[in-house]
N, C-alpha and C positions, 0 to 999 in steps of 0.2 A: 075726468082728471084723476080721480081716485084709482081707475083701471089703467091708465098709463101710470101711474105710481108705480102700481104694484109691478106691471111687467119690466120696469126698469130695474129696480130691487133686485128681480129675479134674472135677469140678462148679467146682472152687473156679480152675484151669487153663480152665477155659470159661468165665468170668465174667471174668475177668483179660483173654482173650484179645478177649470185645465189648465191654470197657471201652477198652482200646485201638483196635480199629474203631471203636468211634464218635466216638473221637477226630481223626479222618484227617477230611482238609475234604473233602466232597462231591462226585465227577463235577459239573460242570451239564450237565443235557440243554437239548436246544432243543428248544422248543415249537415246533410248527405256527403259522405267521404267522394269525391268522384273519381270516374271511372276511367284507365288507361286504356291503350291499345288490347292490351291481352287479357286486362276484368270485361272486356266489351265479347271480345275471342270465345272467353271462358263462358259466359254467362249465354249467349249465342247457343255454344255446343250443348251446356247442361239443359236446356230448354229442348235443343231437339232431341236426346235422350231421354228425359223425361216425356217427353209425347210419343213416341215410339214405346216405351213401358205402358203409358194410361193408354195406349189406342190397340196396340198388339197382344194376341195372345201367349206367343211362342217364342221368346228372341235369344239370341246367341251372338258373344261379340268375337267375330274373329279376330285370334290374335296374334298376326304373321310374326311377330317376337322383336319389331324395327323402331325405332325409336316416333313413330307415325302411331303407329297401334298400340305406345305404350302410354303417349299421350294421352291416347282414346281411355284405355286403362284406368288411366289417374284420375281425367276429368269423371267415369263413370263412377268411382267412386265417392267422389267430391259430390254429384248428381246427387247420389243414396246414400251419404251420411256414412261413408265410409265404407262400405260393404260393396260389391255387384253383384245384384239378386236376379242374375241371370248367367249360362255359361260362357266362360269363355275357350272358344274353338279355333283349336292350332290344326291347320290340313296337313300332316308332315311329308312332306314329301323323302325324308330323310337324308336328303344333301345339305342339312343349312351347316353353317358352324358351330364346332363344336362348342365358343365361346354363346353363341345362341342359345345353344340346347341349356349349358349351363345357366345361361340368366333366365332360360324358362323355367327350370325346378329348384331355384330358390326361388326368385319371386311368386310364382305360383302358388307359392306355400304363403312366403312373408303377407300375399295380398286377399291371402283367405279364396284363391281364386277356387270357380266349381270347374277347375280345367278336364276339356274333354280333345285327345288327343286322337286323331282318326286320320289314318292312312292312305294313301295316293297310289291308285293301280299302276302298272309294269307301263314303259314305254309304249309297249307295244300294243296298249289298250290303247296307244292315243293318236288321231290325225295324221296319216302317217308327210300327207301333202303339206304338211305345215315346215319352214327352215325349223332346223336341229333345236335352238334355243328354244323358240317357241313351242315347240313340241315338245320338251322339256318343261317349259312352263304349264303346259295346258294338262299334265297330270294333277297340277292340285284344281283344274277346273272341274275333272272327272272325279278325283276327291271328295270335293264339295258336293258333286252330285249324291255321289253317296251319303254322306252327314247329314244331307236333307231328308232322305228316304228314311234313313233312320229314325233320326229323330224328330221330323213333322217339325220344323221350326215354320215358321210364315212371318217373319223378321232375321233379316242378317246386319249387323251393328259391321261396318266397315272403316277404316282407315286413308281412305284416297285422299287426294288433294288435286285442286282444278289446276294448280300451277306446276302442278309435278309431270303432265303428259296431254300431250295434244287432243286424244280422244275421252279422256277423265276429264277434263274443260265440259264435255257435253252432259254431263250426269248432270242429275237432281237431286236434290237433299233425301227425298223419298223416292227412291224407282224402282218403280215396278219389275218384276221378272216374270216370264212364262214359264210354261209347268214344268220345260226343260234345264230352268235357271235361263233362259237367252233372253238377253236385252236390247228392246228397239231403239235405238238409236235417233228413228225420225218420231217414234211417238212419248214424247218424253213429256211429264204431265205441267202443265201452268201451274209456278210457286209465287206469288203476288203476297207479300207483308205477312210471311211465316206461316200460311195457310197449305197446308201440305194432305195431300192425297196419300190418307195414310191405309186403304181397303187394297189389299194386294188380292189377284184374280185368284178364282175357287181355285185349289190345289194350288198356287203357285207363293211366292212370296216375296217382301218389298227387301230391296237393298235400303240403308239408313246410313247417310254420312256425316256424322256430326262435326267432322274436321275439314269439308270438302271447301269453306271459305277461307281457310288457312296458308300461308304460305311457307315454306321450307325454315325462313328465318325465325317468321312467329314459331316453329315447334320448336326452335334452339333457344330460342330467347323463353320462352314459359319455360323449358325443361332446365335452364338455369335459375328461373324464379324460383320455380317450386322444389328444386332440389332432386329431378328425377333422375332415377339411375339409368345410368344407360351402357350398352354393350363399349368395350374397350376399342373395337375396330373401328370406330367411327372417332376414334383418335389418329395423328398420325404419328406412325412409326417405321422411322427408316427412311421418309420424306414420301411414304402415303399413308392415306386413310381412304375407308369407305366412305361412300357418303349414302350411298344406297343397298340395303343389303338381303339379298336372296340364297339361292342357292350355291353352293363354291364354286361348282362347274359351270356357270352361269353368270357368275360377278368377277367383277375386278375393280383394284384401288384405282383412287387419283392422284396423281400428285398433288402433294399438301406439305404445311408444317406446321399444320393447328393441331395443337396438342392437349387446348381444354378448349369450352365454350365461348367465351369471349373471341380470343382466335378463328373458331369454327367460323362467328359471325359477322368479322371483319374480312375474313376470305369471300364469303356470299355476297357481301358488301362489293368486293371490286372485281369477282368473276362473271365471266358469259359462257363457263362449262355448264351445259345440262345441267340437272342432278342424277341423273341415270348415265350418265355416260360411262358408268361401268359396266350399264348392263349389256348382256349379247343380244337381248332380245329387241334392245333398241336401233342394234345395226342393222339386223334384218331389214326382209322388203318392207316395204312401207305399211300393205295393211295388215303384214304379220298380229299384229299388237292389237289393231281393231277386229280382227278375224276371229281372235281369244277373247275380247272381250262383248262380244257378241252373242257368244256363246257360250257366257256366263262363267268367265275370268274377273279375279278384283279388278 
């Protein structure tokens, strides 16, 4: 009797005592901010540039000067705290635009870039079987070749997007290239939950596309987020703008009347133009494009 006493006392002392606690106003925690379309984009890309730095010894981020590569730019910066502790390599072909050249040597400077600018042999170094455009093109593939011998890199940081080109659809985040820079197309490596083959073959080295999940829209919509600058041409004036921009002899506008970004993003919105449909290399025969990128074209 005396030991049922006592555990009632004590039951009746523990109900008293979480009647009181749950009287007391609540801690608040703080939630985790969550995360939109483009902190999902961003955090995505910075993840596969920081594993290309901790995996690779040699990298260099090509930087064709496009509003694709300048993204690549920004987020590598963001990646490294504001710096990129690695180069950034422009293959000049020396036909871009003038307004190009201009946004490469001021931003160049403003973004502390290590820019290494390397040149694209004579026409007549290149293919001669290839149509006009692309044989135009495929001097910055022979370019490249060069930049590589030089400087031994065994990573190249690239710009593509799977939704910008039929044959870019077939890339991997990491791919491999042989010693020539050419890329196999049927052996392209299994990427299963960010697990990425990141050992490129003795002498040769990996392409790395941190923006390859990205689509035409996501680069306008971040590049409006984050306030990146971008070249004038990809404005329209006169009732065109670029949308894609290469060489002069090589590209052409589209008709537009998007004159800043919001605009740019409501045309994407309700167009079925390419995005390349300025380019010449796109008219070409069919496997002009794959034929270049085989043989170690971006």
């Amino acid at each position: 009797m005396h030991l049922l006493d006592n555990e009632s006392v004590a039951a009746g002392t523990r109900s008293a005592a979480l009647a009181q606690a749950s009287s007391v106003p609540g801690i608040p925690v703080a939630q985790p901010p969550s995360m939109d379309h483009l902190d999902e984009l961003e955090a995505q890309s910075i993840y596969i540039l920081r594993e290309a730095f901790a995996r690779l010894k040699k990298l260099a981020l090509l930087w064709s000067l496009g509003k694709d590569s300048n993204v690549m730019i920004w987020l590598a910066r963001k990646a490294f705290f504001g710096r990129v502790p690695f180069p950034a390599l422009h293959v000049d072909t020396g036909k871009k635009f003038p307004e190009m050249y201009a946004f490469r040597d001021r931003f160049g400077k403003e973004w502390d870039l290590d820019l290494r600018v390397e040149p694209c042999p004579p026409i007549d170094a290149v293919d001669p079987t290839l149509p006009p455009a692309a044989r135009s093109a495929a001097r910055k593939t022979e370019g490249l070749k060069w930049a590589l011998n030089k400087y031994g890199f065994d990573g190249l940081i690239a710009g593509i997007r799977r939704d910008e080109e039929a044959t870019r659809a077939k890339e991997r985040v990491f791919s491999p290239r042989g010693l020539e820079g050419e890329w196999d197309v049927r052996d392209q490596p299994p990427e299963f939950w960010d697990h990425f083959n990141a050992s490129p073959p003795q002498g040769a080295h990996l392409r790395i596309h941190p923006i390859l999940h990205w689509t035409e829209a996501d680069i306008w919509a971040y590049t409006k987020r984050e306030g990146i600058p971008i070249i004038p041409l990809y404005l329209a004036k006169d009732g065109k703008r670029y949308r894609s921009l290469g060489d002069q002899d090589i590209t052409n506008p589209v008709a537009s009347t998007a004159s800043n970004i919001d605009e740019i993003l409501a045309e994407l919105d309700a167009t079925k133009i390419p995005e390349r449909a300025g380019r010449a290399l796109d008219h070409e025969t069919e496997d002009a494009f794959e034929r270049l990128r085989v043989a170690g074209y971006l």
